[in-house]
N, C-alpha and C positions, 0 to 999 in steps of 0.2 A: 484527444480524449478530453473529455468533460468532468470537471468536478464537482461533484454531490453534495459536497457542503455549499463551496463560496461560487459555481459556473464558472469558476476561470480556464481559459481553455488551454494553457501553459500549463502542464506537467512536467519535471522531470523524473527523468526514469533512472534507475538503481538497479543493479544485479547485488543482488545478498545470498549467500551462503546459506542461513537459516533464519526465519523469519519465525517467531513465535505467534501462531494466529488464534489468539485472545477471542476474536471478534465472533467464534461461535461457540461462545458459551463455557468451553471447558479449556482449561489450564496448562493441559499438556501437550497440547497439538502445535508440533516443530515442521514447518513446509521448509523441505529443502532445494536450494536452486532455483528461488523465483526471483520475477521480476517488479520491483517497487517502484509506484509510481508516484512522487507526491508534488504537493500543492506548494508553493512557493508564497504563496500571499496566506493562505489560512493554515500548512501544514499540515494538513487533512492527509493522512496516505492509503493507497488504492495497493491491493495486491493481484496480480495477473500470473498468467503462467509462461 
């Protein structure tokens, strides 16, 4: 997988419980049981299902 911020092609992936997804716009939206994928060099994180 590719990262959008920095192109590194090294993710690590995370299983999280609850992940509060900020990134559309509103406050309250809790995704439960996904899978995070983040950036190791920029920190940038990716969320998938």
């Amino acid at each position: 997988m590719l990262c959008v911020n920095c192109y590194a092609y090294e993710l690590n992936e995370i299983q999280v419980d609850y992940y509060v997804y900020n990134e559309c716009g509103l406050f309250n939206v809790v995704l439960r049981d996904m899978t995070v994928r983040s950036c190791p060099y920029c920190n940038c994180g990716h969320v998938f299902e």
